[in-house]
C-alpha positions in Angstrom: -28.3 -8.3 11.3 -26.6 -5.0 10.9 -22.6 -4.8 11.9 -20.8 -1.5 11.1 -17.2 -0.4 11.1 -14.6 0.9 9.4 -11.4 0.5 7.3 -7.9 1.9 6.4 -6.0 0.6 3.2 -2.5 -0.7 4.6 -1.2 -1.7 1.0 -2.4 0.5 -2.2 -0.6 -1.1 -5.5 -2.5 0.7 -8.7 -1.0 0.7 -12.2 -2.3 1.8 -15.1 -3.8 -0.8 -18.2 -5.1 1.6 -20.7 -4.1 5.3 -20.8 -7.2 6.5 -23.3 -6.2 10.4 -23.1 -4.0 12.5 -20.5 -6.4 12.3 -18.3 -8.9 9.4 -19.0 -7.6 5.7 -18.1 -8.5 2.8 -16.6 -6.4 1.2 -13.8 -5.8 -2.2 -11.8 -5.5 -1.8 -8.0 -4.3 -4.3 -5.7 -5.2 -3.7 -2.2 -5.3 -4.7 1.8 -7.7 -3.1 4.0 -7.5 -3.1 7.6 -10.3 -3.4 9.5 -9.2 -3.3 13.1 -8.7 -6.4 15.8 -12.0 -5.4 17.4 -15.5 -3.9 17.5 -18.8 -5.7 15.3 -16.5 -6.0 12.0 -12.7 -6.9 12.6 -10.4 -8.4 9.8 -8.7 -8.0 6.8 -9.9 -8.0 2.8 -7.9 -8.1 0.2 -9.4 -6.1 -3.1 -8.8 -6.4 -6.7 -10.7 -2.9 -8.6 -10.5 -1.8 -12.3 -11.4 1.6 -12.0 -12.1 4.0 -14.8 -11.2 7.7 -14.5 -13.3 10.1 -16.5 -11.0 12.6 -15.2 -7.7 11.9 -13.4 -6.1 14.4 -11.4 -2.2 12.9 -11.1 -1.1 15.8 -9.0 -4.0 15.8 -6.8 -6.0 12.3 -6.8 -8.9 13.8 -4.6 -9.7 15.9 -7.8 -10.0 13.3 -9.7 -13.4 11.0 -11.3 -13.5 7.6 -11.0 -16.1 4.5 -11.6 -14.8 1.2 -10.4 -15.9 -2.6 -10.2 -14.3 -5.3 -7.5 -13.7 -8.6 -5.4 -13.4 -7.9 -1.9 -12.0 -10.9 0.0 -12.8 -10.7 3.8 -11.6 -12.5 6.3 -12.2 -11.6 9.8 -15.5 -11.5 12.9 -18.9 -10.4 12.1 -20.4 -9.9 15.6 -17.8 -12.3 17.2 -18.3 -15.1 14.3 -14.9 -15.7 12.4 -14.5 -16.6 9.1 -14.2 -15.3 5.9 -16.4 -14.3 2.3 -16.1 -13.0 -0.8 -18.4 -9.3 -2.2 -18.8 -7.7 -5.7 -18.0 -4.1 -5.3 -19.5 -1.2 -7.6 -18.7 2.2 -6.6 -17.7 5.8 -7.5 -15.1 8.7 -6.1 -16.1 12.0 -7.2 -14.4 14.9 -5.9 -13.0 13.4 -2.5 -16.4 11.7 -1.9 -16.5 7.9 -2.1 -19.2 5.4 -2.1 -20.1 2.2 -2.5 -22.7 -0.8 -2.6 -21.4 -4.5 -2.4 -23.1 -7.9 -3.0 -21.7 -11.2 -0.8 -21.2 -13.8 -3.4 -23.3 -16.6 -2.3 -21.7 -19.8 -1.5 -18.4 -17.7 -1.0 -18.7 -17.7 3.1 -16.2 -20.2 5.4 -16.4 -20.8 8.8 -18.8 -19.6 11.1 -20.0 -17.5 8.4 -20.5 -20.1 6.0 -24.3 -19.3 5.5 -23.8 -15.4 4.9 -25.8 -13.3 2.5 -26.4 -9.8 2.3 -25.2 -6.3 0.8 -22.9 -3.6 2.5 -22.2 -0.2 1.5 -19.1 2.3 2.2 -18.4 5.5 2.2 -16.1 8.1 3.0 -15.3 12.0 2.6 -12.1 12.3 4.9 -10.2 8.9 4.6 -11.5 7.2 7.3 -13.8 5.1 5.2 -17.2 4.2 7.4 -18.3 0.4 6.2 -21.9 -1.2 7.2 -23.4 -5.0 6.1 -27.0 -6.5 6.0 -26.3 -9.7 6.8 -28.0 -13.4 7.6 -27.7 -16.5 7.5 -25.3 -16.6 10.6 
């Protein structure tokens, strides 16, 4: 099955671990993102990413080169199911433009969504990020 929404970070917590030059570094970001009350994906994730900027722009971040690696906790409805699972997240943001691919860990689904497996992907070029998961198992 195919669901497709979309999400908005509500909580964006980022500091820096290793500052390698003035503008290379790698950072740990804590985040929530929102993914509405309703439509085929509704829900919350929570996000831990280590990102690596090739090229950090600290007075504009949409200038700025990144590679980054993640958890994404979801908890939420998938097509009216409820429950909650874990992906791996691998992605880029190069010059405003961010995408993504995702894994669902497997055995990492509760609930009605217990069985899940499958990949998602997300992108975005304007800050509404568009989301979409391949999913069965449900």
């Amino acid at each position: 099955m195919t669901a497709r929404g979309a999400f908005t970070p509500t909580k964006w917590d980022e500091k820096t671990i290793d500052q390698i030059s003035p503008t290379k570094k790698i950072t740990k970001a804590s985040v929530v993102l929102n993914f509405g009350k309703a439509g085929e994906i509704a829900g919350t994730a929570t996000v831990e990413w280590l990102m690596f900027y090739k090229h950090a722009d600290e007075k504009d971040q949409h200038n700025s080169s990144a590679t980054f690696v993640g958890l994404m906790s979801f908890d939420g409805t998938l097509r009216g199911k409820r429950g909650s699972f874990v992906l791996e997240d691998h992605g880029t943001f190069e010059n405003g433009q961010l995408n993504a691919s995702l894994s669902i860990l497997e055995g990492s689904g509760t609930g009605e969504l217990g069985r899940i497996a499958g990949t998602a992907k997300y992108s975005s070029s304007t800050g509404n990020v568009s989301f979409e998961i391949e999913y069965d198992g449900v």
